[in-house]
C-alpha positions in Angstrom: -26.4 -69.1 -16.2 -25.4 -66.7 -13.6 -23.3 -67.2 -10.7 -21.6 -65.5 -8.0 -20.4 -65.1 -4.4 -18.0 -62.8 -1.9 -14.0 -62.8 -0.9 -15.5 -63.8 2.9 -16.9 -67.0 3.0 -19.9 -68.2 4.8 -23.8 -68.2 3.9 -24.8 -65.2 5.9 -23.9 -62.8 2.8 -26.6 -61.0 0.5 -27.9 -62.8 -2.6 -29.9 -61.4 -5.7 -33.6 -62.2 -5.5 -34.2 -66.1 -6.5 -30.2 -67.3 -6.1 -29.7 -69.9 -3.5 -26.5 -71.2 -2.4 -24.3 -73.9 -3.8 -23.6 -75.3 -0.7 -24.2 -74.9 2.7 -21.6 -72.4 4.3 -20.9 -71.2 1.0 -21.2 -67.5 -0.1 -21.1 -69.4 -3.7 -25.0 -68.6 -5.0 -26.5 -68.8 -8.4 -29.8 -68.0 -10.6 -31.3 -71.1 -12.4 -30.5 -74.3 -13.4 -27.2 -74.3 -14.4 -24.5 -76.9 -13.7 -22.7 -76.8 -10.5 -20.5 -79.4 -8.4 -18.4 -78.9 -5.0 -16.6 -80.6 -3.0 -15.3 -80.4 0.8 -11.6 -81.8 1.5 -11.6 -83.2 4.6 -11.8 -81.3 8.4 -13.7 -78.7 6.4 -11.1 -76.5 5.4 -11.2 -75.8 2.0 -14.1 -76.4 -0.7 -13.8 -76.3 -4.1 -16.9 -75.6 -6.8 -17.0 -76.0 -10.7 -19.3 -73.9 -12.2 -21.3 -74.3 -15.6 -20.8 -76.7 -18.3 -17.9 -78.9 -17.2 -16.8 -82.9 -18.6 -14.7 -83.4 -15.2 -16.0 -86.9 -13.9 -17.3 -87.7 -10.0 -13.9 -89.2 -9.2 -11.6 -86.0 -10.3 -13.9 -83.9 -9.0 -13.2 -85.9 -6.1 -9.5 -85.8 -6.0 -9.6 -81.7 -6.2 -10.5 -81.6 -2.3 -7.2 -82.7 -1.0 -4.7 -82.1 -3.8 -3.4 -78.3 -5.1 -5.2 -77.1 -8.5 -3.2 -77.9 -11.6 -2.6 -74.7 -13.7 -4.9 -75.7 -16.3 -7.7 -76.6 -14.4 -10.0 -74.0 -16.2 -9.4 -76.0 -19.2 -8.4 -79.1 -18.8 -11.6 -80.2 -19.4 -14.5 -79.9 -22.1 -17.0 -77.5 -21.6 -17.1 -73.6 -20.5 -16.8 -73.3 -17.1 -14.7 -71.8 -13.6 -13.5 -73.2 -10.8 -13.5 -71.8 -6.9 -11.8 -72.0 -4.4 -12.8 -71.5 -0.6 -10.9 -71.0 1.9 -10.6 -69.3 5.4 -8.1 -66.9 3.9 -10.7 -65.9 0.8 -11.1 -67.0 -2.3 -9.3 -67.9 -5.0 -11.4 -67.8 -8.9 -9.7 -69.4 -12.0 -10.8 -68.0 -15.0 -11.2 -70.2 -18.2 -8.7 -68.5 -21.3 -11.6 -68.1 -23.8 -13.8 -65.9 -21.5 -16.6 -68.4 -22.3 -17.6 -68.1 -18.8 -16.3 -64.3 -18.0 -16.2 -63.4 -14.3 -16.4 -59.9 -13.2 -15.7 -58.2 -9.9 -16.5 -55.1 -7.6 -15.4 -53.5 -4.9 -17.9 -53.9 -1.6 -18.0 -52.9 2.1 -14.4 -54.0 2.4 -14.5 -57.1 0.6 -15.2 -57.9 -3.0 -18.3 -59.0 -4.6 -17.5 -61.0 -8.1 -20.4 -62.6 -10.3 -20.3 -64.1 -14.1 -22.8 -61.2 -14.4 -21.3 -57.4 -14.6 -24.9 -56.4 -14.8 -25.7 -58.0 -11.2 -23.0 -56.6 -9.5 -24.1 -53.5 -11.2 -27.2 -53.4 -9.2 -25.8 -54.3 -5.8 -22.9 -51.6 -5.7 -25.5 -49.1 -7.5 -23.2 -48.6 -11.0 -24.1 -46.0 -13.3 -23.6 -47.2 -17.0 -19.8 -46.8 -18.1 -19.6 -44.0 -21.1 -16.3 -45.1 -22.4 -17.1 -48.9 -22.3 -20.0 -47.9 -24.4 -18.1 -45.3 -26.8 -15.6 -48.4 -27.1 -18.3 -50.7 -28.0 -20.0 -48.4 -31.1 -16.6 -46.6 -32.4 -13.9 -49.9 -32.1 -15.5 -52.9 -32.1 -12.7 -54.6 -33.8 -10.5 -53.7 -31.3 -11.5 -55.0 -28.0 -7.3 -53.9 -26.7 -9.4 -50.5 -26.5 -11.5 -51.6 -23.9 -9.2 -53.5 -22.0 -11.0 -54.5 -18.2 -13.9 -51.9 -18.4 -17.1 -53.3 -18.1 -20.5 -51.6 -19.4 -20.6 -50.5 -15.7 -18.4 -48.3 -13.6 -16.8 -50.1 -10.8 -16.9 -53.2 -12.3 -14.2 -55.1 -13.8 -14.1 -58.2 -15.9 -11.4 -60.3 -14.3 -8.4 -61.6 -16.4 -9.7 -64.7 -18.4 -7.2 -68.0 -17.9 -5.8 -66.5 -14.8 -5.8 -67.6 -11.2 -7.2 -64.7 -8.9 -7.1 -64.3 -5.5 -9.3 -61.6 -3.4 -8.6 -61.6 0.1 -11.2 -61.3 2.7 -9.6 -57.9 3.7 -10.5 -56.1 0.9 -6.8 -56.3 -0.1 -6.4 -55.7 -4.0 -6.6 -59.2 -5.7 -3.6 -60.9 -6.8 -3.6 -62.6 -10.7 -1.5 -65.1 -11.7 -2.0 -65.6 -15.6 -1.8 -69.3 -15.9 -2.6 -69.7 -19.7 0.1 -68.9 -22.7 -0.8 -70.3 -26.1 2.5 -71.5 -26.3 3.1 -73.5 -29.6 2.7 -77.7 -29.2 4.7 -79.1 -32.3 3.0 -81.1 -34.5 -0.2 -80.5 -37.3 -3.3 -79.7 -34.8 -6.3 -81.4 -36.7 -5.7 -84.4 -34.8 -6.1 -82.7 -31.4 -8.7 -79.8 -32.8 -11.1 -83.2 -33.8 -10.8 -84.6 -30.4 -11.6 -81.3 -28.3 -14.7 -80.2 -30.5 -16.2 -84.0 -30.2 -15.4 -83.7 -26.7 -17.5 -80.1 -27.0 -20.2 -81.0 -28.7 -20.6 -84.5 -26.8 -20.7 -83.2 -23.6 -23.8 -81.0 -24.6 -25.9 -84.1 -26.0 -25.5 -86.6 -23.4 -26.2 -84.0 -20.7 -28.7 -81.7 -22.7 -32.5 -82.7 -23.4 -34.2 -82.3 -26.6 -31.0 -81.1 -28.7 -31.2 -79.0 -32.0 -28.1 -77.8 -33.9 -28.2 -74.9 -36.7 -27.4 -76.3 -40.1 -26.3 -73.7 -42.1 -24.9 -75.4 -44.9 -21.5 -73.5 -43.8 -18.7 -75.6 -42.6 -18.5 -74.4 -39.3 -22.1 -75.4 -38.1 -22.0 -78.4 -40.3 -19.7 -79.4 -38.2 -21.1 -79.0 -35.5 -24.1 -80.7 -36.1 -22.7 -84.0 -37.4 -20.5 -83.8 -34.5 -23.9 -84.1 -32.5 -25.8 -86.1 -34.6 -23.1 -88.8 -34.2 -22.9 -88.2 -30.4 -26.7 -88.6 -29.6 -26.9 -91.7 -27.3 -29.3 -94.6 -28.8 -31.8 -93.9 -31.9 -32.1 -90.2 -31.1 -32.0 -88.1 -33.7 -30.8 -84.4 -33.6 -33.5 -81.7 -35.4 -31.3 -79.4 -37.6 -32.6 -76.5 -38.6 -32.3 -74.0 -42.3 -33.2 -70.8 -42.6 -34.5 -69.8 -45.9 -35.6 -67.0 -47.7 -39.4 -67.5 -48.0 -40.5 -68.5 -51.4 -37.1 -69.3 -52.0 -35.3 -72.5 -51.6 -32.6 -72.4 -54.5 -29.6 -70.8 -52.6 -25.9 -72.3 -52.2 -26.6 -72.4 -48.1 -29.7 -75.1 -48.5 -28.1 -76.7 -51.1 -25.3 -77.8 -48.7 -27.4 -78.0 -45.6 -29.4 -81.1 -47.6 -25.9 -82.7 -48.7 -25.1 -83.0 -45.0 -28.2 -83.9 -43.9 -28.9 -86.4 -46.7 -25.6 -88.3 -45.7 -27.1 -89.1 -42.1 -30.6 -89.3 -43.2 -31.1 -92.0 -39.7 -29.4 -89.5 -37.3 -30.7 -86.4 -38.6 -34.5 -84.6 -38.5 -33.8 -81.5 -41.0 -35.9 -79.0 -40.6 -36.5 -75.8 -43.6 -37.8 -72.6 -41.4 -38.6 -70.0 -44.0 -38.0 -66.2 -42.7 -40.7 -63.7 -43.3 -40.8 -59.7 -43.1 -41.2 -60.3 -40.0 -38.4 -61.7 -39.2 -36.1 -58.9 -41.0 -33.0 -57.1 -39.3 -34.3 -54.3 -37.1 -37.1 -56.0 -36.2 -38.6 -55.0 -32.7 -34.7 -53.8 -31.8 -36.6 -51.7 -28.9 -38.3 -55.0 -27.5 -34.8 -57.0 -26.8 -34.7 -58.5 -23.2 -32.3 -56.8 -21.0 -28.7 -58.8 -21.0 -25.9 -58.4 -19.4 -24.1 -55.7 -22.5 -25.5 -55.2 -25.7 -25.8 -58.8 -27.4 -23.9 -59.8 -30.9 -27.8 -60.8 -32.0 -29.6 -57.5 -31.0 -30.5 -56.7 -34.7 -31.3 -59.9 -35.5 -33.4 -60.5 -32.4 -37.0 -60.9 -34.1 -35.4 -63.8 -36.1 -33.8 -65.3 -33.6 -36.2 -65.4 -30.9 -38.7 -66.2 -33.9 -36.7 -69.3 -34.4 -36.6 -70.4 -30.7 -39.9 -69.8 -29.7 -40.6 -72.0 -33.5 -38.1 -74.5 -32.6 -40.0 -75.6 -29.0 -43.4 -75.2 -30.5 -42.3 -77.9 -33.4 -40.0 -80.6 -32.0 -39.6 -79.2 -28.1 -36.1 -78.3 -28.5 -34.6 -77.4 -25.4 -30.5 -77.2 -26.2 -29.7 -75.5 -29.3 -26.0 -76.1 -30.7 -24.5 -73.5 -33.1 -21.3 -73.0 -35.1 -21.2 -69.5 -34.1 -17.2 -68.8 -33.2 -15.8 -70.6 -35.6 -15.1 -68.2 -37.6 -12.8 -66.0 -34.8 -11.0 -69.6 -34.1 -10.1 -70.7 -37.5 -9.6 -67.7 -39.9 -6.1 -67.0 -39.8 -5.9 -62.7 -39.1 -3.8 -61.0 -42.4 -1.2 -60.4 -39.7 0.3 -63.7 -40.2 2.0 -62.1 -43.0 4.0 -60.0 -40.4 4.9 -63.5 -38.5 6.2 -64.9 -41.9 8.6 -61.9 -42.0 9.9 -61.6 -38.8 10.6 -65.1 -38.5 12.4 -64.6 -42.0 10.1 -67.0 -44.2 9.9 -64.1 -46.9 9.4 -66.7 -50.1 6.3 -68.0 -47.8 4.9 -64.7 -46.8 5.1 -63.5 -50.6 3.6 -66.7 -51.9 0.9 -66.0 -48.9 0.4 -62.3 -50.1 0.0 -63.1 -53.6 -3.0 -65.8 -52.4 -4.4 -63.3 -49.7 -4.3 -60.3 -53.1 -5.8 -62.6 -55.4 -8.7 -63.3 -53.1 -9.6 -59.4 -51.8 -8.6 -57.9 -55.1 -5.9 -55.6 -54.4 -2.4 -55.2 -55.2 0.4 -57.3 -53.4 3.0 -54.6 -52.8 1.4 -52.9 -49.9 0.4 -55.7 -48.4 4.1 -56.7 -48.2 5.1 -53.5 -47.5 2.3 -53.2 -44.1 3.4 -57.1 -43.1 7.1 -55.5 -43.0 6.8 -52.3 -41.2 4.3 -54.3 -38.8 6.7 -56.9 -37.9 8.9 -53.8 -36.3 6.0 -52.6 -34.5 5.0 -53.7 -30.8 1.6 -54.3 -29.8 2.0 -51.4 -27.1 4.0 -49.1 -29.8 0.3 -49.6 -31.6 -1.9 -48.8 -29.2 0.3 -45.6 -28.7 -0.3 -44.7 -32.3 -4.0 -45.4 -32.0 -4.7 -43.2 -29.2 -2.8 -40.2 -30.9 -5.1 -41.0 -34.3 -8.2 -41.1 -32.5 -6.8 -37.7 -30.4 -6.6 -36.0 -34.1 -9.9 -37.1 -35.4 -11.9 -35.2 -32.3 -10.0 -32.1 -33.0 -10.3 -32.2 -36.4 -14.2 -32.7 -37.5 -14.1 -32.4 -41.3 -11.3 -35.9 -41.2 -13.8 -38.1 -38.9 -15.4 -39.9 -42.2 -12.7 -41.3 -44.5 -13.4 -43.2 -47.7 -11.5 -46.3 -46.9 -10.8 -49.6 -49.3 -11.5 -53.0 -47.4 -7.5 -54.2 -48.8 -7.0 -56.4 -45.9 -4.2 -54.2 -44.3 -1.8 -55.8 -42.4 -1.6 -54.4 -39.1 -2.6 -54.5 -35.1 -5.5 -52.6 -35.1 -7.9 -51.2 -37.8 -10.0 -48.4 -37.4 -13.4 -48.1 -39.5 -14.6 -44.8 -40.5 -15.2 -42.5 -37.6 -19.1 -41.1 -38.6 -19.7 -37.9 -38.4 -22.7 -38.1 -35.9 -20.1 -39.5 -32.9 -19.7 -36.3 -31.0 -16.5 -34.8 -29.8 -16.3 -35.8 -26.6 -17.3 -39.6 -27.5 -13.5 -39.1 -29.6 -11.6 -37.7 -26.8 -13.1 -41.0 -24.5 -12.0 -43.2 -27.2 -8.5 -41.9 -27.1 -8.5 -41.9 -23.5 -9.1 -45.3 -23.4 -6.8 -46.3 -26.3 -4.3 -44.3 -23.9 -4.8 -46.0 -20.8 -4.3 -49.6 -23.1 -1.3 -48.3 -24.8 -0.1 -48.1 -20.8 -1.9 -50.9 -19.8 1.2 -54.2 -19.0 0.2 -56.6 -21.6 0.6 -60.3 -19.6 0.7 -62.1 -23.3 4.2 -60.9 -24.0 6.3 -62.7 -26.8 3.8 -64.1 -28.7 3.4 -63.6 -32.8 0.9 -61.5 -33.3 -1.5 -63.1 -35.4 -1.9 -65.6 -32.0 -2.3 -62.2 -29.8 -4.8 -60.8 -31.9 -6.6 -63.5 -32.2 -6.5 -64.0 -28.4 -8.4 -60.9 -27.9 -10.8 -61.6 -30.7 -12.0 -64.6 -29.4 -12.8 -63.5 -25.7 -14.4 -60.4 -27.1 -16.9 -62.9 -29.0 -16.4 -65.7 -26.3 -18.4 -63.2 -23.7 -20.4 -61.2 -26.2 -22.1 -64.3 -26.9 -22.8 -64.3 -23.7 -25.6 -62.1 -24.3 -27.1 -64.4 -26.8 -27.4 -66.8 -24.1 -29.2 -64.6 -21.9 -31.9 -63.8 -25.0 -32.0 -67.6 -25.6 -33.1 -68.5 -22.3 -35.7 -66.2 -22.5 -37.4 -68.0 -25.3 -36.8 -71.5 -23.2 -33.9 -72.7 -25.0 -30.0 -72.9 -23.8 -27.7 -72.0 -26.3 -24.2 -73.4 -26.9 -21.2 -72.5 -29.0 -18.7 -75.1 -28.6 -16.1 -73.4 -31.0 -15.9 -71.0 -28.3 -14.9 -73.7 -25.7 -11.5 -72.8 -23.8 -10.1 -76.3 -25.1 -10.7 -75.4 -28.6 -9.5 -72.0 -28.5 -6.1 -73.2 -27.0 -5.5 -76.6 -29.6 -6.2 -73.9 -32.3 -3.9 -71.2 -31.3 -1.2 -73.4 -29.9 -0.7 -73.9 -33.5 3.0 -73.7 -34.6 3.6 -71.4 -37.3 4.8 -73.7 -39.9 1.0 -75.5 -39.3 -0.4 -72.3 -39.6 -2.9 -72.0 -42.7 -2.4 -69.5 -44.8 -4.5 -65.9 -44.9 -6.0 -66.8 -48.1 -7.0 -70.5 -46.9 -10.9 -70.9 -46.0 -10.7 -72.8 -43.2 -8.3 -75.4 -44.1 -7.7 -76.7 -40.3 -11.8 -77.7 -39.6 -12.2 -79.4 -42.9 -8.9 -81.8 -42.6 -10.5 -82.6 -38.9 -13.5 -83.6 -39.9 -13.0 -84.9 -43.3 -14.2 -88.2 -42.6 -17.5 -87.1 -41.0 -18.4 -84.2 -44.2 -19.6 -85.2 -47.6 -16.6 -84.1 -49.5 -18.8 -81.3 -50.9 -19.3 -79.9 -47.8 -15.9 -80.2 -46.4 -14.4 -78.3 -49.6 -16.8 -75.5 -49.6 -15.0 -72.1 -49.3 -18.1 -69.3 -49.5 -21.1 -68.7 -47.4 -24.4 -67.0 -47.9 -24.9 -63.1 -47.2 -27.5 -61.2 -45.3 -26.7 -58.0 -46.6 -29.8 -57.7 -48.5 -32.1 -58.1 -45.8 -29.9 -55.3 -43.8 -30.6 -52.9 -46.1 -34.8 -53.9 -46.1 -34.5 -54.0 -42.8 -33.5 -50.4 -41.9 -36.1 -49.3 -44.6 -39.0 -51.3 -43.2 -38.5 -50.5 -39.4 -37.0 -46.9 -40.1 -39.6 -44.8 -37.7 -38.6 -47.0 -34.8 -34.9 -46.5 -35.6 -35.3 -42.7 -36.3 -36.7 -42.8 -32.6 -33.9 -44.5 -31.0 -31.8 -41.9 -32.5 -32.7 -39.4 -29.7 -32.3 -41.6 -27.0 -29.9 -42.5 -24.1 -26.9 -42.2 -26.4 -27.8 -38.2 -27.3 -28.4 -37.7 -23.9 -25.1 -39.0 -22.6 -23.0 -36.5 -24.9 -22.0 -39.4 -26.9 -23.9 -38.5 -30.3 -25.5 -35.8 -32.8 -29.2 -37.3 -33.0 -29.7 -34.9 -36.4 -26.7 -36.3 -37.5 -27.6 -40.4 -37.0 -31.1 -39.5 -38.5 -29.9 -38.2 -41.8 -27.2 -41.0 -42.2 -30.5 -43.8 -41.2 -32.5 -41.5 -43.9 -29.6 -42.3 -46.4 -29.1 -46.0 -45.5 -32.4 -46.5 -45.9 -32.4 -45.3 -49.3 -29.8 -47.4 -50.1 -27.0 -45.2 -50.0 -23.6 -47.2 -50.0 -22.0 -46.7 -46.6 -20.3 -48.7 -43.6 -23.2 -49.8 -41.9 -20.8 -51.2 -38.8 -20.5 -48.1 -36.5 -24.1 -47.4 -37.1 -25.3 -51.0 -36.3 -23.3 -50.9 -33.2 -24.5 -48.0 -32.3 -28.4 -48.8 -32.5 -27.5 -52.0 -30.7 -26.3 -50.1 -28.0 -29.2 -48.0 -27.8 -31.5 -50.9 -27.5 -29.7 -52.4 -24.8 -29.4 -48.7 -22.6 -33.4 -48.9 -23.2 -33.5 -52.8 -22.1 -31.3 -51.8 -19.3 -32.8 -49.0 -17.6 -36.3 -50.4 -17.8 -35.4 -53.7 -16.5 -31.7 -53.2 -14.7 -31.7 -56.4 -13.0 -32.7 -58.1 -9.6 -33.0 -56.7 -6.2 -30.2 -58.1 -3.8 -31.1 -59.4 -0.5 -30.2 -60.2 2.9 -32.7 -62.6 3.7 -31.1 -66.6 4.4 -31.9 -68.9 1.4 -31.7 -72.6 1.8 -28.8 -73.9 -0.1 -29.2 -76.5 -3.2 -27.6 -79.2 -1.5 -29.4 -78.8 1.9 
């Protein structure tokens, strides 16, 4: 879904090719189908829209017109959506906290243009693609803090997500209010996380047609799933949908995925869609759709888009539900330990540390000793520390690739191994941009610092996914992750810390919720397949197409040494054990500079366009 507009109001303003206008006398335009609602208070004077996926009913949409906008109103409802304001003055936006629905903006002839599509704006204001965003994205991808605003285009900014933003008609620099703090709410929060994910998932099957859910067999999609299952109005029954290995239907994930299924065998079609070699990671990587910044599934395209296009041929699925997100909400980040500490439960935080030892196999002491020293450090002090590491490693070459054991170090930020084909000068952009963070006023003051962390994990995924949207709907299918839904971001990390799991606890929070809807099996299953395997054939299968994106927009942008990425893709290939993250990202990136530049989005026009509601 894609929508956008101007600071001036009015209908008279340029629109990409195909949008048409939410209302009439609305600079408010958007590209497809997607969701939209608006209402006029009376005399004229002020309209308000939601846009995208929103459980507000006809009557409080109603009541909006007249009355001033609650500070949750980008939440307070299921679904992933924004609200806008319209007024003679400008605009106001309200950005939803998860970044389910990220806004962007740019600066335009005196005014501001802002869309829920950096790439859009990108082709109206003529943006180049953003060097450091993209260095950010391939070097520290675990640290989105890095990045901060930046977009993958210069000139335009993603706006802050649960904020309220106003751009004046005059050009004037907007004015954010942050109106979302995940503040604790005492009490256990299974109660309140059941309610908000039923709400999630039930607003997507009574409004969606033809609904499909992943069933993994992992807890997270599971959930999801029965959620919807249960949800479906009358004697519909959801399609559910395996992967397998072909030839092989013994593993742990089908196993479980036929428990769940077998225990609503009236509500649920399950479905077994065995993956070939052509479905392998790396798979047509050069033939991904053009998105709006490299998408999380880019590697995995030809199986994803091989499961869509299998899913509408089969049983017409049209809304696909997945448990994708769950994992960012619900894992509890190893800097807990630090919270334990400073809030002086030290016989908790060692009984935590011994659990979070056991399960990564390391020793306990330095994992004490990090939660200590981290629960002195500030989030900015970190930053500041991050930028003068990454300064180092581009002076200093020979230090860029450092062996390092996955211990699960209790910190802020965690760098993986700097590979020796990023170039120089893609080192000094990433400690230029870790500078610019470290200075960068964080609005989330006072917060512990698992919650903070896992603030910015979640939007980073919340609008990656994003992208994954974009390649869904080019296969016919609209893809939702209700995990990733602002209401169940805030339940979750409104969590008090004497709720909080543990580091070492697999989910503990999801399967309470929804113990009464899982086979007990299900509900108490703490692993999940791997895909690693098929990584590894992958790069060796499709290794002349990867060798070829080696010397590509990347090299040519100063960013990378393609000798360099060749040999390490040679050695992967050959099953050399290395960190295959930087290298992943990096490809991913390439693919999308290639998607991008031969496809870099729709022509704006001037030409009047009859509105929706005309």
């Amino acid at each position: 879904m894609t929508f956008g507009g101007f600071s001036s109001t009015g209908d008279d303003c340029p629109r990409p090719e195909g949008a048409v206008p939410i209302s009439a006398g609305s600079s408010v335009w958007r590209l497809g189908d997607a969701p939209a609602r608006s209402v006029t208070a009376r005399g004229g004077h002020r309209r308000v829209l939601l846009l995208g996926w929103c459980g507000a009913t006809p009557a409080e949409l109603r009541r909006l017109a007249d009355t001033a906008l609650p500070p949750d109103i980008a939440w307070r409802w299921p679904g992933a959506y924004t609200v806008v304001e319209e007024t003679p003055a400008g605009v106001v936006l309200h950005t939803d906290p998860a970044a389910a629905l990220p806004l962007y903006a740019a600066a335009w002839r005196g005014g501001w243009a802002w869309s829920t599509s950096a790439r859009v704006l990108a082709r109206l204001i003529s943006a180049p693609v953003d060097a450091r965003r993209l260095v950010c994205s391939i070097l520290t991808p675990s640290v989105p803090a890095v990045a901060g605003r930046r977009t993958f285009f210069a000139g335009v900014e993603q706006l802050a997500p649960g904020s309220r933003i106003e751009l004046p008609v005059d050009g004037g620099s907007p004015r954010c209010t942050v109106r979302w703090r995940p503040d604790p709410v005492p009490g256990p929060p299974h109660h309140r996380l059941r309610e908000v994910l039923s709400a999630a998932v039930t607003l997507r099957t009574e409004a969606g047609h033809d609904v499909s859910c992943d069933v993994s067999g992992g807890l997270d999609s599971t959930t999801v799933a029965v959620l919807a299952a249960t949800s479906l109005p009358g004697e519909r029954r959801l399609d559910a949908v395996t992967v397998h290995p072909e030839g092989d239907e013994s593993g742990a994930d089908l196993h479980y995925a036929r428990l769940a299924s077998a225990a609503y065998p009236d509500r649920i079609a399950h479905h077994l869609l065995p993956l070939a070699a052509e479905h392998l990671p790396y798979t047509r990587i050069s033939a991904v759709p053009a998105t709006d910044e490299p998408a999380p599934s880019t590697l995995t395209h030809a199986r994803l888009t091989g499961q869509f296009r299998w899913m509408r041929r089969c049983f017409g699925s049209r809304t696909h539900l997945t448990g994708d997100g769950g994992d960012s909400v619900l894992f509890q980040p190893p800097a807990h330990l630090a919270d334990l500490v400073r809030h002086g439960e030290w016989p908790r935080a060692v009984r935590e540390a011994f659990g979070w030892a056991r399960l990564r196999h390391c020793p306990v002491a330095p994992l004490l000793r990090d939660a200590a020293a981290m629960a002195r450090i500030s989030r900015r002090d970190a930053l500041s520390d991050l930028a003068v590491s990454l300064a180092d490693l581009a002076d200093t070459p020979a230090s860029r690739v450092r062996p390092t054991a996955d211990r699960g170090d209790v910190r802020w930020f965690t760098l993986l191994p700097m590979p020796d084909w990023a170039d120089a000068a893609a080192l000094r952009l990433l400690a230029d941009a870790a500078g610019g963070a470290a200075d960068t006023e964080d609005t989330l003051t006072g917060l512990d610092a698992s919650v903070r962390i896992l603030v910015d994990e979640v939007r980073e995924v919340a609008r990656t996914a994003v992208s994954d949207v974009e390649l869904a709907a080019t296969c016919g299918i609209e893809l939702h992750n209700p995990f990733l839904d602002p209401r169940v971001m805030d339940t979750v990390l409104r969590t008090p810390i004497e709720h909080r799991p543990p580091v070492h606890g697999y989910k503990p929070l999801l399967g309470r919720a929804m113990r009464h809807l899982l086979p007990p099996a299900v509900a108490g299953r703490t692993t999940k397949g791997s895909f690693d395997a098929d990584h590894y054939a992958g790069l060796r299968v499709n290794l002349p197409e990867l060798l070829d994106l080696a010397d590509g927009h990347l090299a040519h942008l100063g960013l990378i040494d393609p000798g360099r990425m060749r040999r390490h893709l040679r050695e992967a290939a050959a099953g050399i054990p290395m960190p295959l993250a930087t290298l992943e990202q990096a490809l991913s990136a390439e693919a999308w500079l290639r998607a991008h530049h031969e496809n870099p989005g729709p022509v704006w026009s001037d030409t009047p366009t009859r509105s929706t509601h005309d």
